[in-house]
C-alpha angles and dihedrals in degrees: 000000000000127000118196119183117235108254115246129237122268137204096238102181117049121189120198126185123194127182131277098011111045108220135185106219114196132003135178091201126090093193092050087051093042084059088046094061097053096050110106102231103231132125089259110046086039096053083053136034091013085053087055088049095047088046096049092054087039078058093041097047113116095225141326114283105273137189100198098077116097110247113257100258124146123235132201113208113217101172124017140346136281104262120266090225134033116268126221088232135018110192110208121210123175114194145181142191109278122221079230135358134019132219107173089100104059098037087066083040084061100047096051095038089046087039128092124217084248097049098039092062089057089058148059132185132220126209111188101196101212114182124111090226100098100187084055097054085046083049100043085046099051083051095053089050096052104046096040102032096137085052092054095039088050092052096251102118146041143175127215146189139184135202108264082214087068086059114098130232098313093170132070085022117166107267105229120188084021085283114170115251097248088060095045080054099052092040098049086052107046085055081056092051099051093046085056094052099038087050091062088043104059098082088045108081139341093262143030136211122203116213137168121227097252106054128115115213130216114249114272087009087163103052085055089053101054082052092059097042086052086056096040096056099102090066124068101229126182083194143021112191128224108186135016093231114097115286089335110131093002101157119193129175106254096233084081102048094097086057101049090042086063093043096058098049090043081067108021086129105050113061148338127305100245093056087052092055091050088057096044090067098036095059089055090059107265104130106178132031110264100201139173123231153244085033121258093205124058120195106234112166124096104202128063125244079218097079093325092279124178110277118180083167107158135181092223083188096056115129111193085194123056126199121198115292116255118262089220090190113216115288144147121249124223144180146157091201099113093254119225113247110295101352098119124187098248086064104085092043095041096084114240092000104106141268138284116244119189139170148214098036114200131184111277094021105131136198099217133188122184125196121242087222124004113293126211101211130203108177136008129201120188115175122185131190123029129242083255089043105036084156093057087084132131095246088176123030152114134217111229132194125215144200139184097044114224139174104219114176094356095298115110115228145121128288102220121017134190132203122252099181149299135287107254112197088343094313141097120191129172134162126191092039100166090064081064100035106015098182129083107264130207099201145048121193134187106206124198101212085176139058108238133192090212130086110244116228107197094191102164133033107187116196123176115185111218102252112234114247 
């Protein structure tokens, strides 16, 4: 079955008007170019009968210039159907034949397994399949279909192909970072392939998932995920991220899917797709990653898609299990630790934000949050050092709880404190807290009781508010 995406609709007359000379760019029109001509250029006549001229195709012109539509690509459907309503999430995976082995089965294996029914009928999944064997595609998709039959029947799934004469020029590209040939050729296009998925995906749900076809989820992952958007609703993000490894588990609201489709093929032949990615984000405003740990999506395949070469690639901050997400109430964050460049504070509170990174510890320097209204707490997580940075860690240190907020010298605290526990190897966990502070407390502190010679990286605050009964 083929799918072709209504063209949209195109400003085809243009009128620009510069100073001093007035001047009519692009028509369609002969008769409208033929006028043009006999119009003496000077102030007078322009500001006149070309004006008109100007004004009459500006009136005729089908629609203003838009980047929301899909591209008109067409489409062949090999497994399923499109769905009849929009989805809460459409997951994309572009995929080709390997030199060895192949993963694509049991990364669909994985969604559905790690999925519950709930959760699967607020989602489809895309495969594109992108090689330009086309036996292999017919082949890849008859497998699909047998193996996962209930999934395409319930809407869940669906398999797609493209021309490879819609592609554009993927030889004697330019070789940029000294790149071979053969590797300018598979990354531009990949970078095509996944403009091209991302483009059918874009009317299908109100968000989309990128992932690659070798990853493993974490059970529920959507679920997780849903948590994170709700939390993540007072910024206005272009990507949450899912995963540290490359454009595995890269979320976007689809509304931005035309854009980025664009953006991708603007720039198919200059470098690799996850760098892209990175800029797309980056040039709608969204300076830093805002990403969710521990990671939803582990890399789990060994061989390359790119001539089949060795990958060991691993999350080390996949979690296959995941717990519920921590409530973090509204505070402010405070310390009197120098902080390193940008590493703020808030970071490390602010969920899937960053981290804070300071320097110089000395004994009785604090990390302090206090609590825009009393808290009862049931469980605190504080995790220091990073998988890059296993040194940046709290080696002495204790977690206080405070009470009677108070603002003394113009700095905002708690008047009394008591001790919950101890830092053991740069982290402090406890559940149950309200056995140990039953109150409800209106501040958290991390206190240094020891000089060290490390900087300390606070990259996760964990704060879990006890649920009434």
């Amino acid at each position: 079955m083929r799918r072709s995406r209504a063209p949209t609709r195109s400003c085809r007359a243009v009128c620009h008007i510069p100073s001093p000379t007035l001047r009519c760019l692009q028509s369609h029109n002969p008769a409208t170019l033929h006028q043009l001509k006999n119009i003496a250029w000077n102030e007078k006549n322009n500001s006149g009968e070309l004006g008109k001229i100007c004004k009459q195709q500006w009136q005729n012109s089908p629609a203003e210039i838009t980047f929301s539509h899909p591209l008109n690509i067409s489409y062949f459907y090999l497994a399923g159907t499109a769905p009849k309503s929009r989805k809460f999430l459409s997951i994309g995976i572009s995929t080709v034949k390997r030199v060895r082995e192949n993963y694509l089965m049991g990364t669909l294996q994985s969604i559905f397994e790690r999925s519950s029914y709930e959760e699967l009928e607020q989602m489809v999944v895309v495969i594109y399949l992108a090689d330009f064997d086309v036996s292999w595609n017919l082949k890849t998709a008859e497998e699909i279909k047998a193996k996962f039959t209930s999934h395409i029947s319930a809407g869940h799934l669906l398999v797609i192909q493209c021309s490879k004469h819609i592609y554009p020029r993927l030889v004697g590209l330019k070789r940029n970072y000294n790149d071979p040939q053969e590797r300018v050729q598979f990354r531009s296009k990949q970078n095509v392939d996944y403009a091209f998925l991302v483009n059918f995906c874009s009317e299908l749900s109100d968000y989309y998932l990128m992932l690659e076809d070798d990853v493993f989820c974490a059970k529920n992952f959507l679920s997780s995920m849903k948590k994170f958007i709700n939390v993540s609703k007072g910024s206005s993000w272009t990507t949450l991220t899912f995963s540290k490894l490359g454009y595995i588990g890269k979320l976007y609201h689809s509304v931005d899917l035309p854009k980025l489709a664009r953006f991708l093929l603007m720039f198919y032949d200059e470098m690799p797709c996850d760098w892209l990615l990175e800029l797309f984000h980056r040039s709608k405003a969204q300076p830093n990653e805002m990403r969710f740990k521990p990671s939803l999506f582990q890399h789990m395949g060994t061989y390359s898609s790119f001539q089949g070469k060795h990958n060991k690639l691993k999350d080390d901050e996949f979690q296959e299990h995941m717990g519920s997400l921590p409530d973090n109430p509204p505070a402010l964050v405070f310390t009197n630790i120098p902080v390193y460049e940008q590493y703020l504070p808030a970071k490390a509170y602010e969920l899937g934000v960053g981290q804070f990174w300071g320097k110089s510890l000395k004994e009785g320097n604090y990390f302090l949050i206090v609590f825009e209204h009393p808290v009862k707490v049931s469980k605190i997580c504080v995790l220091t050092g990073s998988p890059e940075h296993k040194g940046d860690i709290l080696r002495s240190g204790i977690l206080q709880v405070g009470r009677d907020k108070a603002t003394v010298n113009d700095h905002q605290g708690c008047k009394t404190y008591s001790q919950l526990g101890t830092f053991d190897a740069g982290k402090f966990e406890m559940e149950n807290v309200t056995n140990h502070f039953s109150e409800a407390m209106e501040c958290v502190r991390v206190l240094v009781t020891e000089d060290q010679t490390d900087w300390l990286i606070i990259s996760e605050v964990k704060i879990w508010i006890e649920k009434e009964k």
